[in-house]
NUMI-829640 format. One record per residue: residue in one letter; y, x negated, z negated of N, C-alpha, C in turn. Coordinates in nm, 3 decimals. Example, Ala and Ser with C-alpha at 12.3 -4.5 7.8 and 13.67 -1.06 7.14 Angstrom:
# residues 2
{'A', {-0.569, -1.319, -0.780}, {-0.450, -1.230, -0.780}, {-0.330, -1.320, -0.780}} {'S', {-0.225, -1.285, -0.708}, {-0.106, -1.367, -0.714}, {0.003, -1.290, -0.787}} 
***
This chain:
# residues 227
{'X', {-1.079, 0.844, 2.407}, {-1.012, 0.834, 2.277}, {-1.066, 0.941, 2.183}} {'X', {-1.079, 0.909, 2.063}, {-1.185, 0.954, 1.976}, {-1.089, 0.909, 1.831}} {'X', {-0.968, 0.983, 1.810}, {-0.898, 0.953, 1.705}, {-0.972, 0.989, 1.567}} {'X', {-0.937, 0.909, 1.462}, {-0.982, 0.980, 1.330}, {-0.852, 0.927, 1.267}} {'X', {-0.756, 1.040, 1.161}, {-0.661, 0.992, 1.082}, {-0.661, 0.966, 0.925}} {'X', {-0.687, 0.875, 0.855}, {-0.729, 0.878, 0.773}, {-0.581, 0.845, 0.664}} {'X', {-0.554, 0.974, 0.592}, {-0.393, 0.963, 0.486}, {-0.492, 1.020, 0.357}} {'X', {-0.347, 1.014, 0.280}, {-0.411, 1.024, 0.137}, {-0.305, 1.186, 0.125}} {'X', {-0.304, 1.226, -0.030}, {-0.239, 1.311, -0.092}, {-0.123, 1.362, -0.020}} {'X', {-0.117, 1.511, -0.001}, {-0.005, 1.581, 0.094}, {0.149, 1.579, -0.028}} {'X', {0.142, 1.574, -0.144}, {0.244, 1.585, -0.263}, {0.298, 1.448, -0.195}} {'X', {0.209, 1.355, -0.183}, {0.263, 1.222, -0.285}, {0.291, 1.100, -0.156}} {'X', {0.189, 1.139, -0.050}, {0.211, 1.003, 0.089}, {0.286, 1.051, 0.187}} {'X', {0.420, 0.978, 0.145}, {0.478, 0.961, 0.243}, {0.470, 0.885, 0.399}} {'X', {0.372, 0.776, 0.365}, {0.374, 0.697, 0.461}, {0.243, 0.728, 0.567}} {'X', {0.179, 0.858, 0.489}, {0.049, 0.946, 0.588}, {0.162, 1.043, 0.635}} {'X', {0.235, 1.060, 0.627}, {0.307, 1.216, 0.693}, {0.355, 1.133, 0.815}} {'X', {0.391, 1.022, 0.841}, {0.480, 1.009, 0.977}, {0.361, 1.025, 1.102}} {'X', {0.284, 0.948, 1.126}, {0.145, 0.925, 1.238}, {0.113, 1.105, 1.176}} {'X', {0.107, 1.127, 1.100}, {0.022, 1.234, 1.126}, {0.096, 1.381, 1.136}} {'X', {0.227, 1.357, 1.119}, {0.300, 1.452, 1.203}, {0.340, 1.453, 1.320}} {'X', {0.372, 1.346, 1.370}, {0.405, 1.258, 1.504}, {0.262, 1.284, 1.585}} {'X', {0.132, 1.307, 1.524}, {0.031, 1.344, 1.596}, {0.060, 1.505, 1.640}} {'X', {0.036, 1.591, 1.549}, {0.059, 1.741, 1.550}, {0.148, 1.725, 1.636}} {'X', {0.267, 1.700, 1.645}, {0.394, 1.779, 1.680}, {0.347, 1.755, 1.829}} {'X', {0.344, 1.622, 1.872}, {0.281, 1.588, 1.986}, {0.177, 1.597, 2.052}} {'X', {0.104, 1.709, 1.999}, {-0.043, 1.740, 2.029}, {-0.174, 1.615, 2.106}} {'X', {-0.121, 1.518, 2.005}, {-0.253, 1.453, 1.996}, {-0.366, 1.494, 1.940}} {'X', {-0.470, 1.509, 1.965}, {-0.574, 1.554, 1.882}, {-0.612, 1.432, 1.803}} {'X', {-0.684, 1.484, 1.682}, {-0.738, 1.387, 1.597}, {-0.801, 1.446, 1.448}} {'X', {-0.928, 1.360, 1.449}, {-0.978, 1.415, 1.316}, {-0.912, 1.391, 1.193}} {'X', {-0.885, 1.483, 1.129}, {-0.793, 1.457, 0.988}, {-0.871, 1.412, 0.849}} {'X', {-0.844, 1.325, 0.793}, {-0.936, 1.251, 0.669}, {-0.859, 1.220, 0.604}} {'X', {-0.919, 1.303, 0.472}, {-0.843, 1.260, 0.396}, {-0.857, 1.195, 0.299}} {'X', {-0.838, 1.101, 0.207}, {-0.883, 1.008, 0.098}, {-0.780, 0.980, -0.040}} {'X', {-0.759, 1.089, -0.128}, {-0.674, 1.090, -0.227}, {-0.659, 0.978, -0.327}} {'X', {-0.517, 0.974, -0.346}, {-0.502, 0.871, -0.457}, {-0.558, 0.898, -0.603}} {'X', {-0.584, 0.825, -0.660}, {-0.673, 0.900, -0.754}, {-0.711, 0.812, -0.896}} {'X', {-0.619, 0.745, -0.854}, {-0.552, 0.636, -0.983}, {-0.406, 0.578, -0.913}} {'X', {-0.363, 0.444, -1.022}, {-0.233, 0.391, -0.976}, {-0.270, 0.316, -0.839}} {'X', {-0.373, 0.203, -0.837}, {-0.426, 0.154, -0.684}, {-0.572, 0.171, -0.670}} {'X', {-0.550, 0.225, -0.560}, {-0.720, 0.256, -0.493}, {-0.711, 0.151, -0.419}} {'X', {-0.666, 0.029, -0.397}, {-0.699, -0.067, -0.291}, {-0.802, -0.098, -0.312}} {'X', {-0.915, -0.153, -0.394}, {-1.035, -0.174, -0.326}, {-1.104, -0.055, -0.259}} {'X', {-1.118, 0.082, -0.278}, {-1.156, 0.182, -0.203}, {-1.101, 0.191, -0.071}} {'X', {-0.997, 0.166, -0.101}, {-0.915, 0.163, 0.050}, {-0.963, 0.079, 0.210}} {'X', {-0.999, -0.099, 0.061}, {-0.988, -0.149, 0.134}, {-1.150, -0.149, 0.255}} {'X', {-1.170, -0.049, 0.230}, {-1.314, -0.001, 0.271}, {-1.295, 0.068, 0.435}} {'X', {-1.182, 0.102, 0.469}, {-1.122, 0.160, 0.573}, {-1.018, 0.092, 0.667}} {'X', {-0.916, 0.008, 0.547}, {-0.800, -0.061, 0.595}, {-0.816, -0.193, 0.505}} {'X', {-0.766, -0.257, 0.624}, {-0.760, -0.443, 0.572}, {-0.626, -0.444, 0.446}} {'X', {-0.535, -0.381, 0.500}, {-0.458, -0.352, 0.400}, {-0.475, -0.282, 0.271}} {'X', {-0.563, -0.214, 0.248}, {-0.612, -0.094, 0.108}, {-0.482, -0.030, 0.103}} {'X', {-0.500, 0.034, 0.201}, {-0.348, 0.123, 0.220}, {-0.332, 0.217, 0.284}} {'X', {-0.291, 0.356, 0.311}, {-0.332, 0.474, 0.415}, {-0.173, 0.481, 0.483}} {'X', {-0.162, 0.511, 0.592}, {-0.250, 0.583, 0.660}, {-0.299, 0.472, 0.764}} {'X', {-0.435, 0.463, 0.843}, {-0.494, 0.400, 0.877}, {-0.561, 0.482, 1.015}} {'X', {-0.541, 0.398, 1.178}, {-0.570, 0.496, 1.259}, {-0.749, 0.472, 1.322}} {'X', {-0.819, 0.516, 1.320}, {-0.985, 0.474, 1.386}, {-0.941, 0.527, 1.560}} {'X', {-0.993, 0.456, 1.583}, {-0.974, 0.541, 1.744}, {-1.134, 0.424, 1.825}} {'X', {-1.219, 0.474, 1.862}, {-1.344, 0.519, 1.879}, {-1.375, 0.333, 1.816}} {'X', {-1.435, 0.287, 1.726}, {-1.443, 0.176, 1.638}, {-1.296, 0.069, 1.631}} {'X', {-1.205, 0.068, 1.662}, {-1.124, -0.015, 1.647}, {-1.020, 0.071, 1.548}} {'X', {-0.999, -0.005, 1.432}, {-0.902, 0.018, 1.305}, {-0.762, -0.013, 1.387}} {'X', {-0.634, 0.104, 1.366}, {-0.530, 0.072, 1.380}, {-0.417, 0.075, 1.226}} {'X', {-0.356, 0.019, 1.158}, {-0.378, 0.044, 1.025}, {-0.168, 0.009, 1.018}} {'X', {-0.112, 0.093, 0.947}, {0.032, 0.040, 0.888}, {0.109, 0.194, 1.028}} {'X', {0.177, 0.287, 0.944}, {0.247, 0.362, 1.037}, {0.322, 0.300, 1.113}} {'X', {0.377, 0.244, 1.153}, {0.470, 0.120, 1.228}, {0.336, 0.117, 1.343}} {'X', {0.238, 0.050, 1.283}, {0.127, -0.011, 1.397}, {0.081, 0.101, 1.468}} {'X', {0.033, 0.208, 1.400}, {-0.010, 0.345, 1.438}, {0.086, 0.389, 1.574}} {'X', {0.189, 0.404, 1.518}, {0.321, 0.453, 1.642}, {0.308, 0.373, 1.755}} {'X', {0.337, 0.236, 1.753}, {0.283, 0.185, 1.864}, {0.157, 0.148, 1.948}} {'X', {0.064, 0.186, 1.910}, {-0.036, 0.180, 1.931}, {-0.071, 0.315, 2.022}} {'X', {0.001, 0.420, 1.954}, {0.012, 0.590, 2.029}, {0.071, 0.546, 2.123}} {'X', {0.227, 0.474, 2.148}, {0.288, 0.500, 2.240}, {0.275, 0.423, 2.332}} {'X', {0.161, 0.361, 2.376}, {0.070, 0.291, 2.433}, {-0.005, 0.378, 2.560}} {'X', {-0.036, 0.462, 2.447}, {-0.168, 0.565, 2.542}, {-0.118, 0.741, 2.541}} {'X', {0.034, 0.764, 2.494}, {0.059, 0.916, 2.529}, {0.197, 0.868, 2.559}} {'X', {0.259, 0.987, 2.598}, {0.398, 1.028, 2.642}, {0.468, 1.078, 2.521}} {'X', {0.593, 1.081, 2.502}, {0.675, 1.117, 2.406}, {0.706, 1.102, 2.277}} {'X', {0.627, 0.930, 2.268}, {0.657, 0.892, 2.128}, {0.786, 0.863, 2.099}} {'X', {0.845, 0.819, 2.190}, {0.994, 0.730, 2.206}, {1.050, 0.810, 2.315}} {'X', {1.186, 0.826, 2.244}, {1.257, 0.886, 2.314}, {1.257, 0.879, 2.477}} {'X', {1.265, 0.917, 2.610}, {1.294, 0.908, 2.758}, {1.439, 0.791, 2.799}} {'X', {1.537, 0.877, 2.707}, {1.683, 0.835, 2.795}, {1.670, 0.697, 2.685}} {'X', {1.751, 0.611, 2.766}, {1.731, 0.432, 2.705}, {1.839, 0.444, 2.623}} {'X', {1.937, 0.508, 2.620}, {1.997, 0.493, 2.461}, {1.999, 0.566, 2.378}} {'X', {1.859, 0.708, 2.312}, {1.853, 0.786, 2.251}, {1.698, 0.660, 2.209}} {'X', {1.639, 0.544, 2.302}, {1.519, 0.501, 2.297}, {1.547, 0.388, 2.161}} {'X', {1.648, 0.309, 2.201}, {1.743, 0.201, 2.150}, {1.784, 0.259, 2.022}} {'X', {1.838, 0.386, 1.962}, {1.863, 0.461, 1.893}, {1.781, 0.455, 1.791}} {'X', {1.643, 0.510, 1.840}, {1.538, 0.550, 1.784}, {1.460, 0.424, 1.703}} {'X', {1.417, 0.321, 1.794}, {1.359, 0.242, 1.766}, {1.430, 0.183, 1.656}} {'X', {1.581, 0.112, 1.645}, {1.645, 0.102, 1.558}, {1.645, 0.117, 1.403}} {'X', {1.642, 0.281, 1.441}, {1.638, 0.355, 1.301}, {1.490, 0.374, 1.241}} {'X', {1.358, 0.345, 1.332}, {1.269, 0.364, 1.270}, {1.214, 0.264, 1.214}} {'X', {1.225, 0.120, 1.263}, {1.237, 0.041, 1.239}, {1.318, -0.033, 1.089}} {'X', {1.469, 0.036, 1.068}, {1.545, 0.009, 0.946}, {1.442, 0.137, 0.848}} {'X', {1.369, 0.245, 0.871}, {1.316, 0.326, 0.818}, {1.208, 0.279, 0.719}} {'X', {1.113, 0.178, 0.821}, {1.015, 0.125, 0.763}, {1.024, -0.009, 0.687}} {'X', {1.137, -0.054, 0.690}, {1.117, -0.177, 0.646}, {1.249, -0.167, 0.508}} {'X', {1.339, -0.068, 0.471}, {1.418, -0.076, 0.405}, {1.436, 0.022, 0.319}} {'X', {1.552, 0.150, 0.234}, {1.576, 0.239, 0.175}, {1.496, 0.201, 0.047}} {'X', {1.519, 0.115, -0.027}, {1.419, 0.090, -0.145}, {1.406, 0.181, -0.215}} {'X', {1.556, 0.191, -0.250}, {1.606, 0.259, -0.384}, {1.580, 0.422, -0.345}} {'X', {1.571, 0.461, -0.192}, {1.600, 0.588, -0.185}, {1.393, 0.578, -0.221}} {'X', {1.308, 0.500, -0.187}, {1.156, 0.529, -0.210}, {1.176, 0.517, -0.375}} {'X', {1.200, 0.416, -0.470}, {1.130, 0.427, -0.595}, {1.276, 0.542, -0.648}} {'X', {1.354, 0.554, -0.676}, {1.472, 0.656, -0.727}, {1.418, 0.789, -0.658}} {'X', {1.366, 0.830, -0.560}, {1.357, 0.995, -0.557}, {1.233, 0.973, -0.477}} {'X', {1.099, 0.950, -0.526}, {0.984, 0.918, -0.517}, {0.917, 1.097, -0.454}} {'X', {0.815, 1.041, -0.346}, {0.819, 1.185, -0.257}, {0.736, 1.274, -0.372}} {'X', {0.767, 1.373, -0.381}, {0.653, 1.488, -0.432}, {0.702, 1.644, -0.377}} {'X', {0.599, 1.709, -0.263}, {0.712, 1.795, -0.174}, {0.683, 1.935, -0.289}} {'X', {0.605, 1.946, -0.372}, {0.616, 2.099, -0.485}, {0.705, 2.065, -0.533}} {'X', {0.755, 2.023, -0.572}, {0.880, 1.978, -0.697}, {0.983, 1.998, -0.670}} {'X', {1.086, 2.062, -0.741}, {1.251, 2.047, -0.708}, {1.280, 1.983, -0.895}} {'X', {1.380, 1.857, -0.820}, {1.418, 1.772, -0.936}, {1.592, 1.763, -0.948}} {'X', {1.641, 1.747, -1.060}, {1.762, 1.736, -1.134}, {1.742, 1.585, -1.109}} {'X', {1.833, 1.451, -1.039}, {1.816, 1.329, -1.015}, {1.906, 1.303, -1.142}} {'X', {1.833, 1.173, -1.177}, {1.941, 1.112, -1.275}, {2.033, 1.063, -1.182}} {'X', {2.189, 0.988, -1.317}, {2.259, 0.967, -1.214}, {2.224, 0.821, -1.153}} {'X', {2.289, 0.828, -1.030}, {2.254, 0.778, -0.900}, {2.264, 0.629, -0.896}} {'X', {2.183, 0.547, -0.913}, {2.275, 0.326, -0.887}, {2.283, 0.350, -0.760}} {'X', {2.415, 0.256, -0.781}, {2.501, 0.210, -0.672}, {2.418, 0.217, -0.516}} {'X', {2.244, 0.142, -0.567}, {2.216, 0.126, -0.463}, {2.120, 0.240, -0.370}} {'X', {2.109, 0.354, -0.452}, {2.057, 0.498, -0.437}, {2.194, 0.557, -0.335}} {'X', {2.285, 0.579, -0.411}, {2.412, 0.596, -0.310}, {2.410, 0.531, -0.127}} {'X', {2.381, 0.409, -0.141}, {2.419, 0.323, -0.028}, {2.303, 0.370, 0.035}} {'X', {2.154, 0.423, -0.019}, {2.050, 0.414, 0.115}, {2.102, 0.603, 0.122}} {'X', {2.173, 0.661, 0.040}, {2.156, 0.829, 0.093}, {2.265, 0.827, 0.181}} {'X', {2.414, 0.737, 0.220}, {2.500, 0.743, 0.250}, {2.436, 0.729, 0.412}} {'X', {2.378, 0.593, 0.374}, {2.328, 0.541, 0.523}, {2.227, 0.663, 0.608}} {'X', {2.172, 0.731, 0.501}, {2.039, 0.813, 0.553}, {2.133, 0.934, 0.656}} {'X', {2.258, 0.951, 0.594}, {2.354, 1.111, 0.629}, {2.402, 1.015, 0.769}} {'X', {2.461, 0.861, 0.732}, {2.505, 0.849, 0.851}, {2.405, 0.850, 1.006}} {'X', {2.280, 0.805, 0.946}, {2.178, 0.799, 1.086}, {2.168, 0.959, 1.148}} {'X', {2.176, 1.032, 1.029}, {2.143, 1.203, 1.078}, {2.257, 1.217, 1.196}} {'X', {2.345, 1.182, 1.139}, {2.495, 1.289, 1.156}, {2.549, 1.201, 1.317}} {'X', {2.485, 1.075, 1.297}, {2.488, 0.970, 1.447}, {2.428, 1.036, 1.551}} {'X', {2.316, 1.052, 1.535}, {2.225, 1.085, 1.630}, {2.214, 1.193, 1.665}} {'X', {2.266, 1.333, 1.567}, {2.280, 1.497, 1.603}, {2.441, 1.504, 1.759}} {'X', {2.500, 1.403, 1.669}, {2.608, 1.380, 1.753}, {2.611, 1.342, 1.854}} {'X', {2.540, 1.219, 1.904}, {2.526, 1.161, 2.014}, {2.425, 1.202, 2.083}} {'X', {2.331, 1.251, 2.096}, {2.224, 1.336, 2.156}, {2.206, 1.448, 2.144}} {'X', {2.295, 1.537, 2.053}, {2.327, 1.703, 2.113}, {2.204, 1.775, 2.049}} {'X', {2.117, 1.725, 1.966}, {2.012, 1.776, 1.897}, {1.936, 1.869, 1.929}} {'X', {1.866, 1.950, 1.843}, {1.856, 1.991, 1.730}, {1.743, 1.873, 1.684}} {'X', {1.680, 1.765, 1.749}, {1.616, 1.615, 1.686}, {1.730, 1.512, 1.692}} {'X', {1.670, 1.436, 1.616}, {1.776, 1.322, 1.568}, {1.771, 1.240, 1.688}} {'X', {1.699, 1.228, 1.808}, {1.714, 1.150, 1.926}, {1.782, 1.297, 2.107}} {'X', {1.784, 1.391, 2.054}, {1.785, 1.488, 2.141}, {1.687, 1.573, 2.151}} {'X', {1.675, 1.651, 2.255}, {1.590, 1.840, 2.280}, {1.462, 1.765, 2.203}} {'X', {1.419, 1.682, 2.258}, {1.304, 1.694, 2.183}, {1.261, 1.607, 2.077}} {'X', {1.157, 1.636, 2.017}, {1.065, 1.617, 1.876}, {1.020, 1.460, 1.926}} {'X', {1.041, 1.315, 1.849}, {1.018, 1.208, 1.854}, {0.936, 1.157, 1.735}} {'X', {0.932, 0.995, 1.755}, {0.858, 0.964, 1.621}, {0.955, 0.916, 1.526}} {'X', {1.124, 0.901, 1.567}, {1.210, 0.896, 1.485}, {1.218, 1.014, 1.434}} {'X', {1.199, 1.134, 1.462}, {1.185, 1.255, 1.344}, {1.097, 1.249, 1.274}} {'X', {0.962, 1.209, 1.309}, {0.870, 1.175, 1.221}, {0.897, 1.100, 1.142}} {'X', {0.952, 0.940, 1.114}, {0.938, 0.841, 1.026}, {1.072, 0.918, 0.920}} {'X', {1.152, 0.963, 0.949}, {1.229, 1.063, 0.851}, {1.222, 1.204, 0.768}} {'X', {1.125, 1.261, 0.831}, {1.122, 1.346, 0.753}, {0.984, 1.332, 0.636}} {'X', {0.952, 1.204, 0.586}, {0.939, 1.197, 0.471}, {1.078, 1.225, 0.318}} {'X', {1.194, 1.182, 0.454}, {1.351, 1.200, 0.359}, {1.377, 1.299, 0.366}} {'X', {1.344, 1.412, 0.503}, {1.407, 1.553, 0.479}, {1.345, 1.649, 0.347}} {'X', {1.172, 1.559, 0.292}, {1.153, 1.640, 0.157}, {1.212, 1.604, 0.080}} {'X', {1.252, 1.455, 0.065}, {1.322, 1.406, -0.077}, {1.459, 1.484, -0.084}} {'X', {1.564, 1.511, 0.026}, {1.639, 1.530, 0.034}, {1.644, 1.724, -0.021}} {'X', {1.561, 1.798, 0.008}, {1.526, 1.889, -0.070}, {1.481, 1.892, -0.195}} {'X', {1.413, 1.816, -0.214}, {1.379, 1.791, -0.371}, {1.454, 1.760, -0.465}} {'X', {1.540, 1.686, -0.452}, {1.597, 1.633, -0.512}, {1.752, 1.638, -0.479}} {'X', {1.785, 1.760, -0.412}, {1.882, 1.823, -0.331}, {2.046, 1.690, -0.343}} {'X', {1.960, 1.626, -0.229}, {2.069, 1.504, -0.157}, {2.160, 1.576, -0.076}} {'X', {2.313, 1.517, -0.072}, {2.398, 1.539, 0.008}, {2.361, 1.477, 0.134}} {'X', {2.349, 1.529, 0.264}, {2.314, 1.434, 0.398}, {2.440, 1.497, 0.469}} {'X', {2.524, 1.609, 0.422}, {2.647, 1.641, 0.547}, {2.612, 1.697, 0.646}} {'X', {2.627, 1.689, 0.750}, {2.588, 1.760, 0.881}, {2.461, 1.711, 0.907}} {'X', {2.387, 1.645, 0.883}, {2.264, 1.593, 0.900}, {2.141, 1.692, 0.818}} {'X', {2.197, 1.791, 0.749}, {2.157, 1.905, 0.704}, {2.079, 1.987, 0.759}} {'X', {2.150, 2.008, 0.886}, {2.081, 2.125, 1.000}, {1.944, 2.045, 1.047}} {'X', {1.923, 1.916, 1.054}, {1.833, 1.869, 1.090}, {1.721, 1.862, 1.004}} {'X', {1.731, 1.832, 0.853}, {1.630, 1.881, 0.755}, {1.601, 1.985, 0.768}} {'X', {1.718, 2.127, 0.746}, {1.654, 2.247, 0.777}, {1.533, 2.246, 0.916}} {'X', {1.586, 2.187, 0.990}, {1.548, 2.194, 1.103}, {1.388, 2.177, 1.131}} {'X', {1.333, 2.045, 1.101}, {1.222, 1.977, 1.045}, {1.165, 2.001, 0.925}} {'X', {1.204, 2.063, 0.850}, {1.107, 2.147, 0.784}, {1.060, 2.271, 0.806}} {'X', {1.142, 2.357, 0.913}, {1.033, 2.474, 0.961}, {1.005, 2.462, 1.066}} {'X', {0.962, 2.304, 1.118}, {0.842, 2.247, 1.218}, {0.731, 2.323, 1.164}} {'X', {0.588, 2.392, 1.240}, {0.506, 2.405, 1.199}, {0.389, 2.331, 1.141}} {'X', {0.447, 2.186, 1.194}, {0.333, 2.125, 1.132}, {0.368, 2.071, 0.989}} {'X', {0.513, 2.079, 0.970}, {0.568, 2.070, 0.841}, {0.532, 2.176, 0.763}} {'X', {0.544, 2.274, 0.807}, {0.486, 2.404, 0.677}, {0.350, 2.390, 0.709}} {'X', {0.267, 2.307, 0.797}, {0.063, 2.320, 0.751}, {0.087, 2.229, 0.636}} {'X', {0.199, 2.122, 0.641}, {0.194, 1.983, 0.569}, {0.203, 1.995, 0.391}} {'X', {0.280, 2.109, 0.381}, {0.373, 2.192, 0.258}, {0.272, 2.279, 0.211}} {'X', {0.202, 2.339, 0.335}, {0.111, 2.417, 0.190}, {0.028, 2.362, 0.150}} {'X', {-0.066, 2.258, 0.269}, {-0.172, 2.172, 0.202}, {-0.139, 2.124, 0.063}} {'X', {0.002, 2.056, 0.079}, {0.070, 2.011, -0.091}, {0.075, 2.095, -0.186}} {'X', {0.121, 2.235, -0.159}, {0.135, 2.314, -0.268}, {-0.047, 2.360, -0.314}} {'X', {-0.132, 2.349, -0.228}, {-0.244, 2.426, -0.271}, {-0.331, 2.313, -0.349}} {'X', {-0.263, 2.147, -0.349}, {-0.341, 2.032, -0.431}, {-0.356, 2.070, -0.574}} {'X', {-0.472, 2.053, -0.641}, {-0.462, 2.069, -0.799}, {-0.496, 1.964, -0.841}} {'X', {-0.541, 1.860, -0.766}, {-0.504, 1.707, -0.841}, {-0.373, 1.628, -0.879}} {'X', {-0.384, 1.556, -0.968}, {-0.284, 1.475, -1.018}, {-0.289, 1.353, -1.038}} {'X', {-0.221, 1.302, -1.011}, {-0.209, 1.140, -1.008}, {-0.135, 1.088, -1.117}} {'X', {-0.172, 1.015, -1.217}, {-0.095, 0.987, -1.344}, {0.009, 0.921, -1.302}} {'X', {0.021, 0.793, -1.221}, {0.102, 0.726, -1.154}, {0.226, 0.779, -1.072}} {'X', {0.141, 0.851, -1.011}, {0.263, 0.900, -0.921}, {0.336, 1.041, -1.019}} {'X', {0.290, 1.084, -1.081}, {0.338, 1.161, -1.185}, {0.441, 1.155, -1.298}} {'X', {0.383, 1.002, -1.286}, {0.516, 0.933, -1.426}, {0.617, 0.867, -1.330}} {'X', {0.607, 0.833, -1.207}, {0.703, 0.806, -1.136}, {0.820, 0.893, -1.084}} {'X', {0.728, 1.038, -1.078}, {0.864, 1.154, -1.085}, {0.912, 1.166, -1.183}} {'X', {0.855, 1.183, -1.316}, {0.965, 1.180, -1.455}, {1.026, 1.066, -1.472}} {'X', {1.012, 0.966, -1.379}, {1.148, 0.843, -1.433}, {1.244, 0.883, -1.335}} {'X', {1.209, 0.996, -1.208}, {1.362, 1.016, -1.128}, {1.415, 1.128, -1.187}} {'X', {1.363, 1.243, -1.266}, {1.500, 1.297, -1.313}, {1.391, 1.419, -1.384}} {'X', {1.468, 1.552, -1.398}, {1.385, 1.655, -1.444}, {1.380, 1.746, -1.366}} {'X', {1.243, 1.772, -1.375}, {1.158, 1.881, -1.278}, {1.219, 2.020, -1.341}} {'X', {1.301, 2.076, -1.246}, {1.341, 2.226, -1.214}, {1.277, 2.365, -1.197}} {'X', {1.165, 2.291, -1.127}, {1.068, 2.377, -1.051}, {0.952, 2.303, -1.000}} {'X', {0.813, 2.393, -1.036}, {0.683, 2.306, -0.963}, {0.625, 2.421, -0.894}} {'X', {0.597, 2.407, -0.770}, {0.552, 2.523, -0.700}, {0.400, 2.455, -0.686}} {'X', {0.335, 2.400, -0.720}, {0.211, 2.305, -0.695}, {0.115, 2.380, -0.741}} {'X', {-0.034, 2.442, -0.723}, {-0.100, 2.514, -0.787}, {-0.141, 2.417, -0.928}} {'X', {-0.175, 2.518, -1.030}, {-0.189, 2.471, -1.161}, {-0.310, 2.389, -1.172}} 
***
């Protein structure tokens, strides 16, 4: 095995942080590549890597594994500890990563990832409410029922991974999650979360797109992003 990970922008991809934290944390090795957004769609550039024109996208020695969903299973194929051990922290997991990837609309376009930024949210639709309510209840389920300090138990899964794209929004944009709190704290001073945070803070590119997508969620407080 001969991984290469290929994500875009540390500010702005959320959907490169899960496989490629879920790699780190789990000491998969793998070459890191990176390919920035660099307009509103790079899909034909993309589609140069992924059938989809879409990151993050896994190479593992010529065969394309492509869609974080596909990535995860595809790992938990060939390593240990993608998925939880005990069968109902497994059941748990899969569940929630699963409702992770395929749903929370309002919580992706309403508090759109950018991890330099702390934002003032406008106020909240109905349906922003219902995915942050749901987000506190998965935390506050799973700290509970598996004794934590990960949302499946003692240890670091790929259900912590496919969430803590929310533990930045949830800082950023300082969301109520309730007891599900300790677990953001928690996952963000993962170490591979602070390599993840400074790479972001040290970006001096900008994306017009994803730029005007944070000024439609509220006003920027604070930009810690180099100038």
């Amino acid at each position: 095995m001969a991984y290469t990970l290929i994500t875009a922008n540390r500010n702005y991809s959320s959907w490169s942080l899960r496989p490629w934290l879920l790699m780190k944390a789990l000491g998969i090795p793998f070459t890191d590549r990176l390919e920035p957004f660099t307009k509103p769609s790079n899909y034909d550039e993309f589609r140069a890597f992924s059938p989809t024109g879409q990151v993050p996208a896994l190479v593992d020695d010529g065969v394309t594994v492509w869609d974080s969903l596909g990535i995860t299973l595809y790992l938990a194929g060939r390593h240990e500890g993608v998925w939880p051990a005990d069968p109902a922290a497994r059941a748990f997991a899969q569940c929630a990563v699963t409702e992770m990837h395929g749903g929370f609309s309002a919580l992706r376009n309403d508090c759109t990832m950018n991890v330099g930024v702390r934002v003032t949210p406008r106020p909240m639709r109905p349906a922003l409410v219902r995915d942050v309510a749901r987000v506190r209840e998965i935390f506050e389920e799973g700290l509970a029922r598996f004794g934590g300090p990960w949302l499946a138990g003692e240890a670091f899964t790929v259900l912590d991974a496919f969430f803590a794209p929310v533990a930045f929004r949830v800082r950023t944009y300082g969301l109520d999650v309730g007891k599900g709190q300790a677990w953001v704290d928690h996952v963000i001073a993962h170490p591979a979360m602070q390599e993840w945070e400074a790479a972001a803070l040290a970006e001096t590119w900008r994306e017009v797109g994803h730029e005007e997508e944070l000024l439609a969620c509220g006003a920027i407080t604070a930009d810690y992003r180099q100038a």
